[in-house]
C-alpha positions in Angstrom: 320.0 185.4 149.2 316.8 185.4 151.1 315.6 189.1 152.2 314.0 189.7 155.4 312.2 192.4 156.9 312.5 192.7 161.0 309.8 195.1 161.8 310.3 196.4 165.9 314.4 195.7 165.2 315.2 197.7 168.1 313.7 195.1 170.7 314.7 192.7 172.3 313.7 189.6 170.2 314.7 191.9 166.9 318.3 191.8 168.1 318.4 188.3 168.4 316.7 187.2 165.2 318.0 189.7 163.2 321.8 187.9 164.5 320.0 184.5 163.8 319.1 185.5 160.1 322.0 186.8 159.5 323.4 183.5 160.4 321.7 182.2 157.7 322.9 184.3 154.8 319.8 186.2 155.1 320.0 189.7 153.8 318.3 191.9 156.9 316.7 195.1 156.5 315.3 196.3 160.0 312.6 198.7 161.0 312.1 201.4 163.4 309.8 204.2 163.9 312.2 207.0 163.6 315.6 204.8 162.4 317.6 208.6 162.3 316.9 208.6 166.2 316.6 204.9 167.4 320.4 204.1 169.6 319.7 200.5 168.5 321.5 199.2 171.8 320.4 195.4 171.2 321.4 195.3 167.6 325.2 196.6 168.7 325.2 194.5 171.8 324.8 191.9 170.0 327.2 192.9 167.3 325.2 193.2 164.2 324.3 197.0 163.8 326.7 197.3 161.0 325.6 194.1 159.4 321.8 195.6 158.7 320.1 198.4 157.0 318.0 200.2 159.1 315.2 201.8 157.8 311.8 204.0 159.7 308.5 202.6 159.5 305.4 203.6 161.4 303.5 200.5 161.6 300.0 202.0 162.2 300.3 204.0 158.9 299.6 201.9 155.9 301.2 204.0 153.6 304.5 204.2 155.2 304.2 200.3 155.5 303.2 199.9 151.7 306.1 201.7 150.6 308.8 200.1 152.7 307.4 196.4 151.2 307.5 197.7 147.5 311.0 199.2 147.8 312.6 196.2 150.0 310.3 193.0 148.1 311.5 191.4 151.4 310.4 187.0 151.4 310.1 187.3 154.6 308.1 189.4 157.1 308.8 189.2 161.1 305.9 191.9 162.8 308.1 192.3 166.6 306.8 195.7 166.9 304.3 197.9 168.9 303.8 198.4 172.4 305.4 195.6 174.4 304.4 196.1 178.0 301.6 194.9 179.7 301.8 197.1 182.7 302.0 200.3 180.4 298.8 199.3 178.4 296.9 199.7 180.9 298.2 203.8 180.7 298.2 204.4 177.1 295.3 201.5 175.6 294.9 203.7 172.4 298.5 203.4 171.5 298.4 200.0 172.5 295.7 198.7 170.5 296.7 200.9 167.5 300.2 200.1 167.0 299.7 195.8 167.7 296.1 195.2 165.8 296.1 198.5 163.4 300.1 197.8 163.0 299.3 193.7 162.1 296.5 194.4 160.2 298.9 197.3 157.9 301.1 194.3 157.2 298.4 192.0 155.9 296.9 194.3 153.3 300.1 195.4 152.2 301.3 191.9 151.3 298.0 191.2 149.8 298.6 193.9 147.3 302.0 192.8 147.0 300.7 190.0 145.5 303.7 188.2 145.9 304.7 185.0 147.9 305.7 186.5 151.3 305.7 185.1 154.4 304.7 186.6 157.4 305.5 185.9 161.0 303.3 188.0 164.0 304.3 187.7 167.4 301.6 186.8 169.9 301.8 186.7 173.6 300.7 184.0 176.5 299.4 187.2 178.1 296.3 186.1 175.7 295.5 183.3 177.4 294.3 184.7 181.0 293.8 183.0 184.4 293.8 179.2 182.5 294.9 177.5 186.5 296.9 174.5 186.3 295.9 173.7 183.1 299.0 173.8 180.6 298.0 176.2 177.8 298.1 175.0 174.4 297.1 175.9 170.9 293.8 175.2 170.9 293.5 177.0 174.2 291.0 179.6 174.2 291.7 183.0 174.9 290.6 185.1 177.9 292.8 188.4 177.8 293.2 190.1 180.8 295.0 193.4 179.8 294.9 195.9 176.5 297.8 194.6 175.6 296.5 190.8 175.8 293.0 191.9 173.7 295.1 193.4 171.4 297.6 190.6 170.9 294.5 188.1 170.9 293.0 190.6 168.2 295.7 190.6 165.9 296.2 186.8 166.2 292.4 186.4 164.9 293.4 188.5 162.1 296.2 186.4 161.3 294.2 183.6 161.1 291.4 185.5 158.9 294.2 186.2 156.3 295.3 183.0 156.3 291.7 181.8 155.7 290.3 184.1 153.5 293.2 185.2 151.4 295.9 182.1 151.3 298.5 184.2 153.5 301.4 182.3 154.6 301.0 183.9 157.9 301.6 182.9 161.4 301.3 183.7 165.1 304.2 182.5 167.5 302.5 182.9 171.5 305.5 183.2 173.0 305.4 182.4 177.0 308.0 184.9 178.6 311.5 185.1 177.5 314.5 187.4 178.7 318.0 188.1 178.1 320.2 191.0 179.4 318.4 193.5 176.2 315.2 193.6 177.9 314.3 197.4 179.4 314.4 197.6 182.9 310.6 198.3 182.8 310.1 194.4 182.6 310.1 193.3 186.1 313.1 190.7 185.6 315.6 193.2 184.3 314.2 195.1 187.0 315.1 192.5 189.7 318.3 191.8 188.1 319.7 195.1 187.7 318.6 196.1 191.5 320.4 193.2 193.2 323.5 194.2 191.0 323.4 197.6 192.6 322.7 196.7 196.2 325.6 194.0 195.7 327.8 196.9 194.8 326.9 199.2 197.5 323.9 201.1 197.2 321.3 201.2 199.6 317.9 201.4 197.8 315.2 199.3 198.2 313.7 197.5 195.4 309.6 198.0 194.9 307.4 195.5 193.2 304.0 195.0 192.8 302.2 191.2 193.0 305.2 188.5 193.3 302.3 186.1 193.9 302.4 185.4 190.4 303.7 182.0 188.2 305.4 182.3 184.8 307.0 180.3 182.2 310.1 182.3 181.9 312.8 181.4 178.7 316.0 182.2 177.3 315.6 185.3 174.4 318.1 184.2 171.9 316.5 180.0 172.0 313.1 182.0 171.4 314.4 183.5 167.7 315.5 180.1 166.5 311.7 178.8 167.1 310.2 182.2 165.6 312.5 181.7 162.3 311.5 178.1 162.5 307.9 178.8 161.9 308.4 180.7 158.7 310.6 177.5 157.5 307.3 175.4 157.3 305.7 173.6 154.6 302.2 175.2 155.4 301.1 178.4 157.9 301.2 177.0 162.0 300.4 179.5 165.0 302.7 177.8 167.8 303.1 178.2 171.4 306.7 178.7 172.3 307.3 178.0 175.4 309.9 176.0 178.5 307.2 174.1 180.0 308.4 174.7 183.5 306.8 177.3 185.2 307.4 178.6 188.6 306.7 181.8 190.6 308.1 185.9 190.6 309.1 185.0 194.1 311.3 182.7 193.6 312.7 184.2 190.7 313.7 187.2 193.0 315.0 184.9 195.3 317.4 183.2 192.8 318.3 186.8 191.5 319.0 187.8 194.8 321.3 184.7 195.8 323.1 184.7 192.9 324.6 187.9 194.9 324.9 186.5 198.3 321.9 188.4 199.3 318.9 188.0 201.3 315.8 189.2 199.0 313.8 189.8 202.0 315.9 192.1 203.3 316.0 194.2 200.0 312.6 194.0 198.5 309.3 195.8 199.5 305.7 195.2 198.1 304.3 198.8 196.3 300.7 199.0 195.9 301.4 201.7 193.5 303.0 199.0 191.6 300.0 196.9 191.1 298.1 196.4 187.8 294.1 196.9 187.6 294.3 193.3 186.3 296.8 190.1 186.4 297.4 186.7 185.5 298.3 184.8 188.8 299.4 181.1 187.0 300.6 181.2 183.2 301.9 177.5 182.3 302.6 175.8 178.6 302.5 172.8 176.6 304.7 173.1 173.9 304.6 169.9 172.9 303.7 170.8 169.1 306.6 173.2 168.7 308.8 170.0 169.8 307.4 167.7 168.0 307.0 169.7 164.3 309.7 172.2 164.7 312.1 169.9 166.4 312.5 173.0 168.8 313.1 172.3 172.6 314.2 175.1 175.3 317.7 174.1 176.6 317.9 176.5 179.1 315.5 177.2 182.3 314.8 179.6 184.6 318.1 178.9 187.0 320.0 179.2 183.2 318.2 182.5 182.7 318.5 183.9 186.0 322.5 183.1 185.9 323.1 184.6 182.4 321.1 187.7 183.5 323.2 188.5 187.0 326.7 187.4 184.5 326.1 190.6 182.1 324.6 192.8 185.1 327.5 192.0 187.3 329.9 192.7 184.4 328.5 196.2 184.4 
């Protein structure tokens, strides 16, 4: 039985791999900063928090790192933690920076002194990519962060890739273009969306503020995302991979779908809040995720209209 450590369990994409792996026959150990506190929502939405051990781990502390790798000897590595949010990074870049580039760079050294055959998935972000037009981003395309969270993610991708270089590391970086599911927080702007039309459906009269809906994304189904992310560890040799639907298509009309979905006119719901703005965006992100197709044999089955509908389902269900 394979062994695998889930590092950031209580995520979205930690719920939905750690169901995958389990799948599998894998045996699942997942990590949290303080697992005595953590409500690990996903992991029972999804109906696996029984199925795992759960275990604390403060990723920007080697030590507690180090130990939790000697006394698990997990196979297989998947880093899903540290500060998610792009908006929030711009608030708290210390924390940001520390727990995605100190937290990826704890990993490495611990499976270096493991000296063991481990392999190690980190997960990267399109945010890395910046402004790149109309021009479908791809591996080889070079980064231009635009946020601390991006520089961080673009950070601990180049130390991915120094590992792997310098040290044989089977280690990875999966840039993963957005992907949602009902277990997102509602500080990510679709859950946001989603939840507010539920309520205004049902009655309640409250307007719904957003910042720049100007803006073009490349949104995906969560639970498609873990099969690609498991995929890359499954590999002959170490591949960074952009994961991605290759359709893209703006915020606005991603409100609008939400919006219809519940008979309801966006426009007559939704207000623009300056105070809602970030110092810095991304107006276009679009992919090319032709390698992930053509070595993984992985392929998004669901788009936007598919992610927009299973979203309203589960909000409208309460």
């Amino acid at each position: 039985m394979k062994k695998a450590l889930v590092c950031g369990v209580s995520g979205q994409d930690g719920a939905y791999l750690s169901k995958l792996l389990l799948s599998k026959g894998y045996d699942v150990i997942g990590t949290s900063r303080d697992a005595t506190t953590s409500t690990f929502a996903g992991l029972k939405k999804v109906g696996v928090y029984d199925d795992i051990e759960k275990v604390s781990m403060a990723i920007s502390d080697f030590r507690s790192v180090a130990s939790v790798l000697k006394k698990y000897r997990p196979d297989e590595i998947y880093n899903l933690a540290g500060q998610s949010s792009v908006g929030l990074s711009f608030e708290q870049p210390v924390e940001t920076i520390d727990s995605i580039v100190t937290g990826t760079l704890n990993i490495l050294e611990a499976i270096r002194f493991e000296e063991r055959d481990i392999k190690f998935y980190n997960a990267g972000s399109s945010e890395c990519f910046g402004d790149i037009g109309d021009t479908p981003a791809d591996e080889n395309t070079p980064f231009k962060p635009r946020s601390p969270y991006a520089l961080a993610k673009a950070s601990a991708y180049n130390l991915i890739s120094v590992y792997r270089e310098a040290y044989g590391l089977f280690a990875c970086t999966g840039i993963l273009f957005n992907h949602e599911s009902p277990l997102r927080y509602e500080r990510f702007v679709t859950q946001k969306i989603v939840k507010a039309a539920a309520r205004i459906a049902a009655g309640s009269k409250e307007k719904l503020k957003l910042g720049n809906i100007d803006i073009y994304r490349d949104w995906g189904w969560a639970p498609e995302y873990a099969e690609a992310i498991w995929l890359i560890l499954q590999q002959q040799k170490p591949q960074d991979f952009v994961v991605a639907t290759g359709k893209t298509i703006s915020l606005t009309e991603f409100v609008e779908k939400a919006f219809a979905y519940f008979n309801l006119d966006w426009k007559e719901h939704v207000d623009v809040d300056e105070s809602s703005l970030r110092p810095l965006d991304i107006h276009m992100g679009k992919a090319s995720p032709k390698k992930a197709e053509e070595i993984l044999g992985w392929k998004a089955t669901s788009d936007v209209d598919d992610v927009v509908r299973m979203m309203c389902d589960d909000a409208k269900q309460g």
